[in-house]
C-alpha positions as CSV (number, residue, x, y, z in Angstrom):
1,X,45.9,-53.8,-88.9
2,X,47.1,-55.1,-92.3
3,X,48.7,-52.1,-94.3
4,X,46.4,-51.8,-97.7
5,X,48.8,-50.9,-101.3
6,X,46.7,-49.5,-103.4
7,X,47.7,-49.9,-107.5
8,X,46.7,-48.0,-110.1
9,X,47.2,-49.2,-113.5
10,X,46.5,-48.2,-117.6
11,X,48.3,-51.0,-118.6
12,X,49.6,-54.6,-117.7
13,X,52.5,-54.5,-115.7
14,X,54.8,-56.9,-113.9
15,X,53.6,-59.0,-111.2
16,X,56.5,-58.1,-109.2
17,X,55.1,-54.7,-107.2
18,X,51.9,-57.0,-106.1
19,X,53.9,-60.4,-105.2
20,X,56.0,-58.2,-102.9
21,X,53.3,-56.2,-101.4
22,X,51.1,-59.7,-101.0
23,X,54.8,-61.4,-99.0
24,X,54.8,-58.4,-96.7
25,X,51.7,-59.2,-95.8
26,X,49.7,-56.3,-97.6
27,X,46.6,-56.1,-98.4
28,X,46.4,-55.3,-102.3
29,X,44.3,-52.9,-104.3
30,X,43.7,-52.5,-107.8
31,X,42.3,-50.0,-109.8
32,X,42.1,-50.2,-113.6
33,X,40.5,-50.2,-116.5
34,X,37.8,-52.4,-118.3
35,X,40.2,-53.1,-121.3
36,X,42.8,-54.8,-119.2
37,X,39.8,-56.8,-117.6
38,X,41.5,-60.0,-119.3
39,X,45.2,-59.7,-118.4
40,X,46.4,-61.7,-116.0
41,X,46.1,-60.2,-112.9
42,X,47.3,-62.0,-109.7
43,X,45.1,-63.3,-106.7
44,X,44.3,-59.9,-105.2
45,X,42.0,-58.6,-102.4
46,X,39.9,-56.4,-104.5
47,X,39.6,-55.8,-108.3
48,X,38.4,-52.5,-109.4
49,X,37.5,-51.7,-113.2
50,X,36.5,-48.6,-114.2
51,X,35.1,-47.7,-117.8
52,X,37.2,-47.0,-120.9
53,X,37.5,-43.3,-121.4
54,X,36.3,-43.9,-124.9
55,X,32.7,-45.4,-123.7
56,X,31.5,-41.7,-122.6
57,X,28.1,-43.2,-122.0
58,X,29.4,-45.8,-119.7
59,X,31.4,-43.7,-117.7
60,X,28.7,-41.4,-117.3
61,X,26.5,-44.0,-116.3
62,X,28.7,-45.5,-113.6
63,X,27.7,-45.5,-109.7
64,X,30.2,-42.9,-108.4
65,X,30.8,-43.1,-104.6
66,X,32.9,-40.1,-104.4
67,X,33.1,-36.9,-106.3
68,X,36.0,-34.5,-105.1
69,X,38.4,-31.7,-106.0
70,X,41.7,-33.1,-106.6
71,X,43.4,-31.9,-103.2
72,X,40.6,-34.0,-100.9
73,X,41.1,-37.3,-103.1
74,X,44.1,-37.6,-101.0
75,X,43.1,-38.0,-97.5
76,X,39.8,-40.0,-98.8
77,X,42.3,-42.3,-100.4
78,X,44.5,-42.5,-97.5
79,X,41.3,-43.9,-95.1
80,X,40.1,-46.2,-97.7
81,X,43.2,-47.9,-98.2
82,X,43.6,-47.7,-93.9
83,X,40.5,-49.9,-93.8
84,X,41.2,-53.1,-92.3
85,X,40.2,-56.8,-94.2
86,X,37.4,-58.7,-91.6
87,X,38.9,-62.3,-93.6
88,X,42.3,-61.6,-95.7
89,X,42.5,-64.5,-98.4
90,X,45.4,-67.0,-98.3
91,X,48.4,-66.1,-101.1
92,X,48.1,-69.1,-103.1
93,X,51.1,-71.1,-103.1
94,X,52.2,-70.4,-106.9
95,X,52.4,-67.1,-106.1
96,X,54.0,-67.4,-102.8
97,X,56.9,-69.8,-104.9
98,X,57.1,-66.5,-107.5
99,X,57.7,-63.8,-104.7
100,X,60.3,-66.3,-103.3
101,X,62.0,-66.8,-106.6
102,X,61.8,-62.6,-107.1
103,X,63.6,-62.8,-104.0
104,X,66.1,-64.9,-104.7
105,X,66.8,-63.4,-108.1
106,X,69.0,-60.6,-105.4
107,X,71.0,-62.7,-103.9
108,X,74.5,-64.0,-105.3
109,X,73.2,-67.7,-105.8
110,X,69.8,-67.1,-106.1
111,X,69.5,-67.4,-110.1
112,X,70.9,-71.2,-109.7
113,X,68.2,-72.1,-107.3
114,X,65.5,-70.3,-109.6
115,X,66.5,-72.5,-111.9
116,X,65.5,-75.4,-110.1
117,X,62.4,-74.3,-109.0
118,X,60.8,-72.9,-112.1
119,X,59.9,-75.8,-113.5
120,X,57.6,-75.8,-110.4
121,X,55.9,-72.9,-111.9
122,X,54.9,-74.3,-115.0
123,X,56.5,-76.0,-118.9
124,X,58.9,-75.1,-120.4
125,X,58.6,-73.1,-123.7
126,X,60.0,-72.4,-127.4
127,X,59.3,-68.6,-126.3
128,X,62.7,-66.8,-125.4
129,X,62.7,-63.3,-122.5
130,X,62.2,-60.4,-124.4
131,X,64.6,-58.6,-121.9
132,X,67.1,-61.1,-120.8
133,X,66.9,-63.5,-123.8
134,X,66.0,-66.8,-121.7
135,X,64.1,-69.2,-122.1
136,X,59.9,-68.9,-120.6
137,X,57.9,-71.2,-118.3
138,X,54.3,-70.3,-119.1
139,X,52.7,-70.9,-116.3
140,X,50.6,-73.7,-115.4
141,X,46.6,-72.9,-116.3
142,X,47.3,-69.3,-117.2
143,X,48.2,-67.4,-120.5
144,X,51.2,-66.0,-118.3
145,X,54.8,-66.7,-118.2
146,X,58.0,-65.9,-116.7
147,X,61.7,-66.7,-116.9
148,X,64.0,-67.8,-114.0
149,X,65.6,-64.7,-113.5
150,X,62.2,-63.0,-112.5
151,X,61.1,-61.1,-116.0
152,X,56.9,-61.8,-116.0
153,X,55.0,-61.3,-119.1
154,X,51.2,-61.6,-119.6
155,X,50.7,-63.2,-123.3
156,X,49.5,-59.7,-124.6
157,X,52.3,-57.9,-123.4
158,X,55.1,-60.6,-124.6
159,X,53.4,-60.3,-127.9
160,X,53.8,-56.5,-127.7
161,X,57.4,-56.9,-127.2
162,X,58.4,-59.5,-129.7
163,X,56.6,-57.1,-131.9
164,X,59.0,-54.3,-131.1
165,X,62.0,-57.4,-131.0
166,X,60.9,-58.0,-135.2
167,X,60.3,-54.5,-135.9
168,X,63.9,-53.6,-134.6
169,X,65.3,-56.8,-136.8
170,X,63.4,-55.7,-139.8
171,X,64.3,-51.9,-139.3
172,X,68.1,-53.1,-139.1
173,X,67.8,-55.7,-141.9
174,X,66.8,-52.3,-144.1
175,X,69.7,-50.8,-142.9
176,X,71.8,-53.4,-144.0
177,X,70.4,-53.4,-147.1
178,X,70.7,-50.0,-147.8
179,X,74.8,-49.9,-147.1
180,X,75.0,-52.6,-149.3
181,X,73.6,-50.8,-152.1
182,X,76.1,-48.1,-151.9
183,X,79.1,-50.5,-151.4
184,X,77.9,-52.0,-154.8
185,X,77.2,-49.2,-156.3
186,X,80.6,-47.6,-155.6
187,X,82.2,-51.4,-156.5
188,X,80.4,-51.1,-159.9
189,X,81.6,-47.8,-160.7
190,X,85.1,-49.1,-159.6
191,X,85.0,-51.9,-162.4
192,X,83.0,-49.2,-164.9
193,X,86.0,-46.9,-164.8
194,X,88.5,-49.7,-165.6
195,X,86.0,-50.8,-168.3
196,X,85.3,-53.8,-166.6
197,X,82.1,-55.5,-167.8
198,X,80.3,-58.1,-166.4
199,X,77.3,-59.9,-167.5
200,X,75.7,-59.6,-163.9
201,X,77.9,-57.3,-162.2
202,X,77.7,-54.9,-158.9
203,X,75.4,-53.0,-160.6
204,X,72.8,-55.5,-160.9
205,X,73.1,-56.4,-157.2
206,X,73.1,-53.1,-156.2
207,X,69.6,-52.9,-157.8
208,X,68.7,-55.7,-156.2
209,X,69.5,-55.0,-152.9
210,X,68.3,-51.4,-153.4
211,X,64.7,-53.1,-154.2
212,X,64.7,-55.3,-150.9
213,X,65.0,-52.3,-149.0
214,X,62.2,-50.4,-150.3
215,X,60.0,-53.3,-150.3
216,X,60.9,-54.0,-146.2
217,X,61.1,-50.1,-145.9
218,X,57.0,-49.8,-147.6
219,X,55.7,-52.9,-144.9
220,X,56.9,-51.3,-142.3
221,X,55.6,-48.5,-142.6
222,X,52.3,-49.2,-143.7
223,X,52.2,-52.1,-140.4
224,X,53.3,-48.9,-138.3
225,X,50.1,-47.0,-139.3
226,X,48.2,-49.8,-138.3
């Protein structure tokens, strides 16, 4: 009898935990929520969405198989997940090539042969690896992509992180900006105490660069009350 990993999930995360559970031969579970009904989940054995917290009427309405105190969920679990599958599906072979390349990624030359076989996966992208900065196959008929070192991103969650990539630029460009202010400000009182006068001196900059700020300081902090 197949062992059964059960997953439970709030939020996309990377296909890694499922490919390796799916090569050892596992049979895979998921529990999660309606919301994340359109990431991109791999080829699993069972799928298993419940309501949104936020649809009360839903989740009240939902056929419930079990109801149980929190210490008998445990050995209910344990059976459910011990059950055995009559017909276990075949791991697709893009999947199996992922889990091989995960694989690989831990072993001393196993980035150079990722490197041949990625291509394999899918094309090659302008998109760069949030974590790793390298460049991202997307892979072929999905909205998913991955890089050769192993890093797996579903399109929302790469948009989530470039997001957090630009607001750290943008937060560090203001930072920038404000430390130049000062250095011109103390330049232009430098040149004001030797009576130094320019037509568009430190001062003016300063200003400027003092405006630039606030203006990049004020979008980002209205987009972060978005």
């Amino acid at each position: 009898m197949n062992s059964t990993v059960l997953f439970v999930s709030s939020y996309f995360k990377s296909l890694a935990f499922f490919e390796a559970a799916r090569q050892a031969g596992c049979r895979a579970v998921l529990l999660s929520v309606e919301a994340l009904r359109d990431e991109s989940w791999p080829v699993l054995d069972a799928i298993q969405l419940l309501p949104d917290l936020e649809d009360s009427e839903r989740l009240l309405a939902a056929p419930v198989d079990y109801v149980l105190a929190v210490e008998a969920m445990g050995p209910v679990l344990e059976r459910l997940v011990g059950e055995s599958l009559s017909d276990p599906p075949e791991v697709p072979a893009q999947i199996a090539l992922e889990v091989r390349m995960t694989e690989r990624a831990l072993e001393p030359t196993g980035q150079d042969d990722n490197m041949v076989h990625t291509n394999e996966l899918g094309g090659l992208t302008a998109y760069t690896c949030p974590d790793c900065g390298g460049p991202l196959w997307q892979i072929s008929g999905e909205t998913r992509f991955r890089c050769h070192v192993g890093h797996a991103y579903s399109i929302h969650s790469l948009l989530c992180e470039q997001d957090s990539e630009l607001e750290h630029a943008l937060w560090a460009a203001v930072r920038s900006l404000e430390a130049r202010h000062k250095m011109l400000e103390t330049l232009a009182e430098s040149e004001e105490a030797r009576g130094v006068n320019r037509k568009l001196g430190y001062r003016d900059h300063a200003r400027e660069s003092k405006d630039y700020a606030c203006t990049l300081r004020e979008l980002l902090l209205r987009f972060s009350r978005q």
